[in-house]
Structure formats: structure tokens, C-alpha cells
C-alpha positions as CSV (number, residue, x, y, z in Angstrom):
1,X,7.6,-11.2,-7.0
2,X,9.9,-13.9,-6.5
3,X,10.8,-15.9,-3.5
4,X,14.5,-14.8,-3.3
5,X,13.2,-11.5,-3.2
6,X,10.9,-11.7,-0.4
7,X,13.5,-13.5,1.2
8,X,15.9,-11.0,1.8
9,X,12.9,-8.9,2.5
10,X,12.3,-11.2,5.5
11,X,16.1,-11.1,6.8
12,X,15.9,-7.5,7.1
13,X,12.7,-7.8,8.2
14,X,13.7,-9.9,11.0
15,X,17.0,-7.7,11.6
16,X,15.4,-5.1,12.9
17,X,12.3,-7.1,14.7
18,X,15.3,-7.3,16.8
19,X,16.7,-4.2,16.5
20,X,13.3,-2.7,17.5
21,X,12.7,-5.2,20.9
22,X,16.5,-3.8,22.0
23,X,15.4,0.0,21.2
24,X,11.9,-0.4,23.2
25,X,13.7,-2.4,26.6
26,X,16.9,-0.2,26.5
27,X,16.6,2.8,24.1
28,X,19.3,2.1,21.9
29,X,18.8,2.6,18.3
30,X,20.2,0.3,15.8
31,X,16.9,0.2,13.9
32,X,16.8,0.8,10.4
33,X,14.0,1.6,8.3
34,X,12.3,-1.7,6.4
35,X,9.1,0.1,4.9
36,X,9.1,2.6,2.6
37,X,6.2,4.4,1.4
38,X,6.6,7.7,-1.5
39,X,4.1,10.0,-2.5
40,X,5.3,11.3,-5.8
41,X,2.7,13.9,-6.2
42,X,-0.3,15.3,-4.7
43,X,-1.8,16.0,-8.0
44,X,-5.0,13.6,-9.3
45,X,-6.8,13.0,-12.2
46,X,-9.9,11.4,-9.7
47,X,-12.2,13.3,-7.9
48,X,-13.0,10.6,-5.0
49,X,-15.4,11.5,-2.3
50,X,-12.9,10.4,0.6
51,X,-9.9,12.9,-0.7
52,X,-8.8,16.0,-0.2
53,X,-6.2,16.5,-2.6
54,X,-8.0,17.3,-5.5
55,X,-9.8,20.1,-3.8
56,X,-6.4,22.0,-3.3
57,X,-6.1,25.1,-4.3
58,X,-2.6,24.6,-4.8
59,X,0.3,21.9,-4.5
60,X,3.4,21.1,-2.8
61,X,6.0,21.0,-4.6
62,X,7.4,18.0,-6.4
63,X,10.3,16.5,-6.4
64,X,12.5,16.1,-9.6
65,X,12.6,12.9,-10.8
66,X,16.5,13.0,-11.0
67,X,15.7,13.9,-6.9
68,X,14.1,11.0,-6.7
69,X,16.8,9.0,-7.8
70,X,19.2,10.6,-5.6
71,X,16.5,9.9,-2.7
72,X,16.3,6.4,-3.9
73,X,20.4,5.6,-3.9
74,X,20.9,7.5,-0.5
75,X,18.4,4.9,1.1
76,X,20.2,2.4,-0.6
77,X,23.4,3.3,0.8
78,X,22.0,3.2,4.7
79,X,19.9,0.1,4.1
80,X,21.0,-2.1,1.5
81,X,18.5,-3.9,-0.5
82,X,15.3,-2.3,0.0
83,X,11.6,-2.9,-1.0
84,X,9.3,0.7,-2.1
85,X,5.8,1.6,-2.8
86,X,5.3,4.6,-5.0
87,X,1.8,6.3,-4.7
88,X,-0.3,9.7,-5.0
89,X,-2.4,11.5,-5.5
90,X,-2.3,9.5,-9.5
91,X,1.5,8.8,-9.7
92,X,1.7,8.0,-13.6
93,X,0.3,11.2,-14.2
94,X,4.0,12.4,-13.0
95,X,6.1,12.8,-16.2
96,X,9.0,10.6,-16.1
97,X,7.5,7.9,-13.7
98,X,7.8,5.1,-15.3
99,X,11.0,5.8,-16.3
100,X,11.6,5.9,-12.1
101,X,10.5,2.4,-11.9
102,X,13.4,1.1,-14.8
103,X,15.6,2.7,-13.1
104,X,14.2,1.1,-9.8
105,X,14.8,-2.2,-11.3
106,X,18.0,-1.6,-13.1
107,X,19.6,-0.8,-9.5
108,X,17.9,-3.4,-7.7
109,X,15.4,-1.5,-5.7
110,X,12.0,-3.3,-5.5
111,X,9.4,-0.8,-6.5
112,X,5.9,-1.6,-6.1
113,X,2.9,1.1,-6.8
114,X,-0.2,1.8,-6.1
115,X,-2.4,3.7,-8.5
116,X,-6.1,4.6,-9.5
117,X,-6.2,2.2,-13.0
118,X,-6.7,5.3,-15.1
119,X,-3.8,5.4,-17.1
120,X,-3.4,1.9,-17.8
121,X,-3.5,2.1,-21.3
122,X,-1.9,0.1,-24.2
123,X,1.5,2.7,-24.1
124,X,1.8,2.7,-20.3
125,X,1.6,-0.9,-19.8
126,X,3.6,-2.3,-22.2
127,X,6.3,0.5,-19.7
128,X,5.0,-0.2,-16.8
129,X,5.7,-4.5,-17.3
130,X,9.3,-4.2,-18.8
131,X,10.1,-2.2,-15.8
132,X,9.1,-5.2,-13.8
133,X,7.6,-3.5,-11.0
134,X,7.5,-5.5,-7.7
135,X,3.8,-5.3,-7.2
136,X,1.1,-2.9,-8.5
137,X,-1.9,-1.9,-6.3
138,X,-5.6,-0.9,-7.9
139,X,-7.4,1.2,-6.0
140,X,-11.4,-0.6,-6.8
141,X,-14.0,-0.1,-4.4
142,X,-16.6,-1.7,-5.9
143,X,-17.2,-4.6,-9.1
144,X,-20.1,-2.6,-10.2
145,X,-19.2,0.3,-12.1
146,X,-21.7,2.3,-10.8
147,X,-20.5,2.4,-7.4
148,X,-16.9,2.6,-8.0
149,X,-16.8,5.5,-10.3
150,X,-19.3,8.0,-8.2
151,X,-17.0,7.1,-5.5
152,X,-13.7,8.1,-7.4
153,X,-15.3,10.7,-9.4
154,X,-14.8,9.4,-12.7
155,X,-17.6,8.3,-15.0
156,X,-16.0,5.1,-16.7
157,X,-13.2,4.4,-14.6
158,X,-14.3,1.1,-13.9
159,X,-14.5,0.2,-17.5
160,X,-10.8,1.4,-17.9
161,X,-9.7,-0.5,-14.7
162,X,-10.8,-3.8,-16.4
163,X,-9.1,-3.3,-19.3
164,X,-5.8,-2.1,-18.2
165,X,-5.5,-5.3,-15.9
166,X,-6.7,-7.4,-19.1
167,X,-3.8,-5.2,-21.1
168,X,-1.1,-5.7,-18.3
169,X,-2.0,-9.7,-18.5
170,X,-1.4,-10.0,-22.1
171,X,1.9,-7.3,-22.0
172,X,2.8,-9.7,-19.0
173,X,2.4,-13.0,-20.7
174,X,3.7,-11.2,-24.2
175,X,7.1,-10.2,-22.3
176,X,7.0,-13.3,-19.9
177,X,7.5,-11.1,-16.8
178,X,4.9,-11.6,-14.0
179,X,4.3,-9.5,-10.9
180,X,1.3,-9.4,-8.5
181,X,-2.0,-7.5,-8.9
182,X,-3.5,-6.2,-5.8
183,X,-7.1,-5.3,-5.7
184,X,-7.0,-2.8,-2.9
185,X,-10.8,-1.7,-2.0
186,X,-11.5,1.0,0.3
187,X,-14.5,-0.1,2.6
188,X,-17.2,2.1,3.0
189,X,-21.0,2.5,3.5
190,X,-21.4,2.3,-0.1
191,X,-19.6,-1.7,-0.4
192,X,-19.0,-3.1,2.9
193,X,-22.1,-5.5,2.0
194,X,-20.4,-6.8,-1.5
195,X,-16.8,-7.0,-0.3
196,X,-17.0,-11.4,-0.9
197,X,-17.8,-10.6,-4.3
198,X,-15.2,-7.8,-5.1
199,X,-12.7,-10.8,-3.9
200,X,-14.6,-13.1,-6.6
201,X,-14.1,-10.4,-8.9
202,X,-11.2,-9.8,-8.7
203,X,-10.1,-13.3,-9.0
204,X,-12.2,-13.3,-12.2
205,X,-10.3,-10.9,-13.8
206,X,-7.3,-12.5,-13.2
207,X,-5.6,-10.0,-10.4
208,X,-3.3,-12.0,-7.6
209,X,-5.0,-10.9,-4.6
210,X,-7.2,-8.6,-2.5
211,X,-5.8,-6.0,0.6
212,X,-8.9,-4.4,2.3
213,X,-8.4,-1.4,4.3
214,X,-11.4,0.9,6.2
215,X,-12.1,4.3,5.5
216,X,-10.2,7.0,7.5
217,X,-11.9,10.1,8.1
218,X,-11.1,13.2,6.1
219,X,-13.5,14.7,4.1
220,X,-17.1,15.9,4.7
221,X,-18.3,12.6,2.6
222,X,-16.2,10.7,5.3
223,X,-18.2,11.4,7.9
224,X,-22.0,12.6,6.2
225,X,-22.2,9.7,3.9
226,X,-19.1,7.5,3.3
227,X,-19.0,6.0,7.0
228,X,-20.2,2.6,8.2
229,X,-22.6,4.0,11.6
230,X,-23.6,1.8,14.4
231,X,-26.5,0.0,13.2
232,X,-24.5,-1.0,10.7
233,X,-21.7,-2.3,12.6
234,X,-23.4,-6.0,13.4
235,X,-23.6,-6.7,9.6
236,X,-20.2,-5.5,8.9
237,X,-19.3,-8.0,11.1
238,X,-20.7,-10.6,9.3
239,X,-19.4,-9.7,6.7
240,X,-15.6,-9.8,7.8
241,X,-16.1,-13.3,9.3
242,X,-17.4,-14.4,5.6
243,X,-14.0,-13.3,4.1
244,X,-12.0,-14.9,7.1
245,X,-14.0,-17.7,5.7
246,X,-13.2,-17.5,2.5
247,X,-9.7,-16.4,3.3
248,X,-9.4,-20.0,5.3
249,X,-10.8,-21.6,1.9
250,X,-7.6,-20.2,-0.1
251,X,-9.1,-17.3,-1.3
252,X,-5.9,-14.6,-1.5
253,X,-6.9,-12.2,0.8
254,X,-4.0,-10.8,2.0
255,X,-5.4,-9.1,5.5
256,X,-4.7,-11.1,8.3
257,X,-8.0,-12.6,10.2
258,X,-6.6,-10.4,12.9
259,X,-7.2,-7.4,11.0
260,X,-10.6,-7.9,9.5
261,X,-12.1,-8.9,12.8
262,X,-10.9,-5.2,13.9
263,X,-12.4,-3.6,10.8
264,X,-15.7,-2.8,12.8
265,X,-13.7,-1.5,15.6
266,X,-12.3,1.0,13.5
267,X,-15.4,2.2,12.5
268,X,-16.0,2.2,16.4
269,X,-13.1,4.5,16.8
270,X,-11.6,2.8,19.0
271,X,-8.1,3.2,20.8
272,X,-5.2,0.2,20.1
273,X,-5.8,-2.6,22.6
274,X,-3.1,-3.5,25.0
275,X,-2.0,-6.3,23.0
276,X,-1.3,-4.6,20.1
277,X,0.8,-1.8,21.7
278,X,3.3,-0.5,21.5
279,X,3.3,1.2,17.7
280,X,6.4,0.2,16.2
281,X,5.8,2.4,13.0
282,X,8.2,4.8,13.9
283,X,10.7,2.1,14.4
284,X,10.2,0.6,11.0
285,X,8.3,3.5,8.6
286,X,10.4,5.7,5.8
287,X,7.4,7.8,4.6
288,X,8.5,10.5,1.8
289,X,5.8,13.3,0.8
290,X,6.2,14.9,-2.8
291,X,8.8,17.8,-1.5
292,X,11.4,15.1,0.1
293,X,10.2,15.7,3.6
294,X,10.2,12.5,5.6
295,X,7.9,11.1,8.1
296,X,7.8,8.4,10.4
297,X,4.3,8.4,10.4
298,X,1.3,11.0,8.5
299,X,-0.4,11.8,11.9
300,X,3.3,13.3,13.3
301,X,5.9,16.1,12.3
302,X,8.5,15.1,9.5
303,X,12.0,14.9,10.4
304,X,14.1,15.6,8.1
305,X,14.1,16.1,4.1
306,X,15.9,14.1,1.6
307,X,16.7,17.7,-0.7
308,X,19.2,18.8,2.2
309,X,19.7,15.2,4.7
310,X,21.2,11.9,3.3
311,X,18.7,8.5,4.3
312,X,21.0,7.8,7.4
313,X,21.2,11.8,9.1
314,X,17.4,11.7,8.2
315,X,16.9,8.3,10.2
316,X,19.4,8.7,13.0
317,X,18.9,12.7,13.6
318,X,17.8,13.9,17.3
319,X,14.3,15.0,15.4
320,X,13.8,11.4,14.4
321,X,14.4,10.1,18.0
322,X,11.9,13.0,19.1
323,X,9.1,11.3,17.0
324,X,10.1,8.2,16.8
325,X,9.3,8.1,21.0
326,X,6.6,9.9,20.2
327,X,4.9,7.5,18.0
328,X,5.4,4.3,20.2
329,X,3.0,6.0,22.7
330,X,0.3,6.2,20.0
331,X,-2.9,4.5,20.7
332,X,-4.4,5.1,17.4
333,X,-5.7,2.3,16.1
334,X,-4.7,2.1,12.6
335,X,-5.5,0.0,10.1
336,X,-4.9,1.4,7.2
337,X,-2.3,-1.0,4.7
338,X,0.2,1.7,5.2
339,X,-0.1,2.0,8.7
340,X,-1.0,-1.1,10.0
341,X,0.9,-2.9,12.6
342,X,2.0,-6.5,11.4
343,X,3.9,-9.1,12.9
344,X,6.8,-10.8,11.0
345,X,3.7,-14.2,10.6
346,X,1.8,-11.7,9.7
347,X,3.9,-10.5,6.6
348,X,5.7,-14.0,6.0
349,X,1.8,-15.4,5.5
350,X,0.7,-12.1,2.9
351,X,3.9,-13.3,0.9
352,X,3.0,-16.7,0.9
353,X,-0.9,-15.9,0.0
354,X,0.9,-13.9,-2.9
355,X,3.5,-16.8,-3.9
356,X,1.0,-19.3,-4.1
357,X,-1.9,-17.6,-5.6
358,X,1.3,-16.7,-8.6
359,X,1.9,-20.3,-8.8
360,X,-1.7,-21.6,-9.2
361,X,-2.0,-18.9,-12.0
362,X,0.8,-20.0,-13.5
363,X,-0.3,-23.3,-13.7
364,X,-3.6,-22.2,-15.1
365,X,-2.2,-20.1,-17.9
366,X,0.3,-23.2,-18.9
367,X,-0.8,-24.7,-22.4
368,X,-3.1,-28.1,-22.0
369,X,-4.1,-26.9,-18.6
């Protein structure tokens, strides 16, 4: 991640932060989208207590990755320079993936992933670090192994988590390429007590920074075992003013203090306040599920799909401008790092918890230091 990058991610960032106050006092659209989220399959090799999608009986179907390209280059056209996270399901179980993220980076679309650790292996990483991805997420909820593998269903997981992030270090040193590691932790019932020292591990191991996000509610296990419940809720607090704490003593933890003081609120179930109305997701989201259909946001409709609509018709269609009304009435308060509502402070300071957390490894790594 470098800081010309994020830089043009902030002008068009700050485009449509216009664009977006003219649309909600007047209704006219110049907006573009400026996050872009793609779920490349459905298909998992985890079995985690909080998901659905391994239980399916069957899948949507997936996108060709030549379709993806031709997704990728259409969105290109409409937005220019543009920043992507690829996810699943487990995406680099998709054959071909990695191969999407070269040719990400050989037509300079920043292309970031999230993914489960599984298949970090010696092969994949040595791949997955010469394509020079923008970012890559970890999905850990827990720095003891115990925890984290009954909650992802997958005896040892942990185990291979901590070696693929040691294998992408040395492949990253090896090929001098850096990008940032992102611990993100789920919190649950089963961690919300240990989430300071997930932060410490994760520093341990050498990753760039931690994104928290709660648990949404989906499966059983969400709700009979997996949720935080009232007499809980005090600690929890306690608990998120400990990381703002820590967050205020440089540790990189990229939620804002906004956000983790609402954490227990969204174990509350509570509506958006006031002052964080209206949602502008479905002024700024480009959300792509497996088959090419877009959304503006998971909870509504799609409208449109990238098989038959270029980026643009998809964006500017009168199904678009249905939802996109739609979701600025939206009370929901979300909080989850795809859905979450942040200011333009609020993403300049993630970037700069990222940049300087980079530079003080850096420094670390440099010989005689």
C-alpha cells in the first residue's frame, strides 16, 4: 500500500463526498461508485458456526474468470482508477484466482482480499506476493487455537493461519514487495473478552493491523450460542474502551473510536442514531455476488448484472435509483467493515494507521535495527 495509491483513493473519495451531499439536497446523481466489494464464490473449505454457505445444498453460479475480467475493465472504464476487495465463501479455492489478482495489478486495479488463511501455503504465497495485492484480510477470531478453529470448523486452521502469514513475510521480504496484513476478528461470545490480546497477537506475528467487526445474525449458532446477551453487554463495553485505549497508544487498530463504542449497541439491536443518518451506501457501494448480479447493499434487491449491463448502465439504470433511495432511508445500524458508514477522517486516519504501522515495520526489519 503506498501513499500515491491511497492518494488518488482519497480524490475520488472526496469527488463523490460531494457528489453524494448534491444527490441527497437536490436528487441529482453524479455519484459514482468508490467501494467495491466481489464475492467470487459461495463455495468454502470452513465450516464456521456463523455461516450459511457451506450448508447449501447447492450454489450459484460462478462467474468465469475471463468474466471477471471483463467485469473488472467495464468498472474501469466508468470509474477510472479504482480500489477492490475480492472475498467468499474461500476465494483461492476458485481456480484461476490468483491469476485475477496479476492481472488486477498488471492493469492497475488495486485488489485487496479477504480470505480464511487456509490455503496459504508455500505455492500460493509465493503467487499471491508477486501479484502484489493491495491488502490481504485474515479472517482470526481468536489467538488460541482452540477457539478459532471450533468457530471456523476446521481442526488446525489456526496452526496454518500462523504459518502462511510467517510464509507471506519471508516471500514478501524474499521478493521485496510489501502489502498490509489485516487481522479481521469476528466478535462473538466466544472472544469479546480477549480481543486486546488478539491485537497483541497479531502484532506478534508480524500482521499490519487489526479491523474488528460484530457478529451479524444468520445462523442458529448466531443467535443460541454465538451472541454477546445483555448481561454481557457492560463488560463488552469495557472491553471496547480498552482497545480505544490502546488504539490512542498507537496500537493499529483500524476501527474508528466511533465505531467500537457502538459495538455493544449492535449487539443491542439498535436502529442508526440521528447523527449517523442518512446511509450513504447506496451512494458509494459496487457489491458483486458470484453470478455478476450487483447490489448496492446485501439487505436490498440487485440492480443490474455485469453478464448482460456494462459498470455505468448498471450504476445509472432507473433500478439503481429505485434502491439507491431506498437505502438512504435505512436505519439499520450496520457495522459490519463492508457496510459500515465512514467519513472521509474516518478512512484518511485507517490509511494513516496502515502507512505508519508499514513504516515502523520497515524500520524494524532494516539490518542493525
Amino acid at each position: 500500500m503506498k501513499v500515491t495509491e491511497l492518494a488518488l483513493m482519497g480524490l475520488s473519495h472526496t469527488r463523490n463526498a460531494v457528489a453524494e451531499a448534491v444527490y441527497l439536497k437536490t436528487g441529482f446523481d453524479m455519484t459514482k461508485p468508490v467501494t467495491f466489494h466481489a464475492l467470487v464464490n459461495e463455495r468454502c473449505n470452513c465450516k464456521c458456526r456463523h455461516c450459511e454457505y457451506w450448508r447449501q445444498a447447492e450454489y450459484i453460479p460462478e462467474l468465469s474468470i475471463e468474466q471477471w475480467k471483463t467485469t473488472l475493465l467495464s468498472i474501469k472504464e466508468f470509474t477510472g482508477h479504482f480500489s477492490i476487495n475480492f472475498s467468499g465463501g474461500e476465494p483461492f479455492i476458485k481456480k484461476g484466482f490468483i491469476d485475477l489478482l496479476h492481472f488486477c495489478r498488471e492493469h492497475d486495479i488495486l485488489a485487496g482480499v479477504t480470505t480464511n488463511g487456509a490455503l496459504l501455503n508455500e505455492k500460493n504465497s509465493a503467487s499471491l506476493v508477486a501479484a502484489r495485492p493491495f491488502n490481504l484480510n485474515i479472517s482470526c477470531d481468536s489467538h488460541i487455537p482452540e477457539i478459532h478453529d471450533y468457530v471456523r470448523g476446521m481442526n488446525g486452521l489456526f496452526r496454518k493461519i500462523s504459518e502462511g502469514i510467517a510464509l507471506l513475510k519471508k516471500e514478501q521480504a524474499r521478493q521485496n514487495i510489501t502489502f498490509p496484513i489485516i487481522i479481521k476478528p469476528t466478535i462473538m461470545s466466544l472472544n469479546f473478552r480477549t480481543l486486546p490480546d488478539i491485537v497483541q497477537w497479531a502484532l506478534e506475528v508480524g500482521a499490519t493491523a487489526v479491523n474488528f467487526q460484530p457478529l451479524g445474525r444468520w445462523t442458529r449458532e448466531t443467535y443460541d450460542e454465538l451472541w454477546i446477551e445483555e448481561n454481557d453487554w457492560p463488560e463488552l463495553e469495557r472491553v471496547m474502551e480498552k482497545l480505544i485505549v490502546m488504539k490512542r497508544a498507537g496500537s493499529p487498530i483500524m476501527n474508528s473510536e466511533e465505531i467500537l463504542h457502538l459495538m455493544t449497541a449492535s449487539f443491542r439491536e439498535e436502529k442508526a442514531s440521528p447523527e449517523n443518518m442518512p446511509c450513504r451506501i447506496g451512494l458509494q457501494e459496487f457489491y458483486i455476488r458470484p453470478d455478476g448480479e450487483v447490489k448496492l447493499c446485501f439487505h436490498f434487491p440487485g440492480i443490474g448484472n455485469t453478464t448482460r449491463q456494462s459498470a455505468k448502465e448498471i450504476w445509472r439504470g432507473a433500478q439503481a435509483k429505485k434502491i439507491r433511495d431506498a437505502t438512504i432511508g435505512c436505519d439499520k445500524l450496520c457495522l459490519l467493515t463492508c457496510l459500515s458508514q465512514k467519513s472521509l477522517l474516518n478512512k484518511v486516519n485507517q490509511a494513516i494507521t496502515i502507512l505508519l504501522r508499514q513504516k515502523k515495520q520497515a524500520t524494524i526489519s532494516e539490518p542493525g535495527i
